[in-house]
N, C-alpha and C positions, 0 to 999 in steps of 0.2 A: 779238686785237689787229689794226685797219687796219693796210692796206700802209702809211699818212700815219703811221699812230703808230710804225711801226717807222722812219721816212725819220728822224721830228723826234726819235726817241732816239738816230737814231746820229750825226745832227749835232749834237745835245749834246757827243757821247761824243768826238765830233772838236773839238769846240770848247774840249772842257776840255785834251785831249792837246795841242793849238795853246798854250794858257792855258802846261800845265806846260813844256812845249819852250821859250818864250820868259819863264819864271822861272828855268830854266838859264842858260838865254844871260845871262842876267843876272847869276846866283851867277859864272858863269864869267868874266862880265868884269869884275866888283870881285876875282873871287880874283886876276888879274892886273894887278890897279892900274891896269885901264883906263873910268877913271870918265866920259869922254865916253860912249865906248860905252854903257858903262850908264846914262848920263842917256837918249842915243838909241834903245836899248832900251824903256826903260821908258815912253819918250811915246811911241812906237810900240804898246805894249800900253793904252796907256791912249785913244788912240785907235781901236784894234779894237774894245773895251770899250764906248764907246762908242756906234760906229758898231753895233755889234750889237745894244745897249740901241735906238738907233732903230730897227733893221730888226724888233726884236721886238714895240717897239709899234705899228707900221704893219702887220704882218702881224696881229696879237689886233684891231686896228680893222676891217682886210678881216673877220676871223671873223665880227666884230659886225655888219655889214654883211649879210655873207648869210646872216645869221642874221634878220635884220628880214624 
């Protein structure tokens, strides 16, 4: 296994623990009937989501690229 395969498995591995850290914060602020927060919350995750969905296809485009 590339040094590259070991980079983009543990920024998975970071990416998911981010993923479940901010579905806490969420469980945690419906258990206290603070549902801004967790409307705030959850468009904040749905934004990273996002934002990462772009960065992933832009980085597999470069791949394709120097791969030609």
């Amino acid at each position: 296994m590339s040094e590259t395969d070991i980079l983009t498995e543990r920024i998975k591995e970071i990416q998911v623990d981010i993923a479940n850290i901010q579905r806490r914060r969420i469980k945690a602020a419906l258990w206290v009937g603070d549902l801004e927060r967790a409307e705030d919350l959850m468009l904040d995750m749905q934004r990273r989501e996002l934002c990462q969905a772009y960065l992933d296809k832009m980085n597999s485009e470069e791949v394709d690229l120097q791969e030609v």
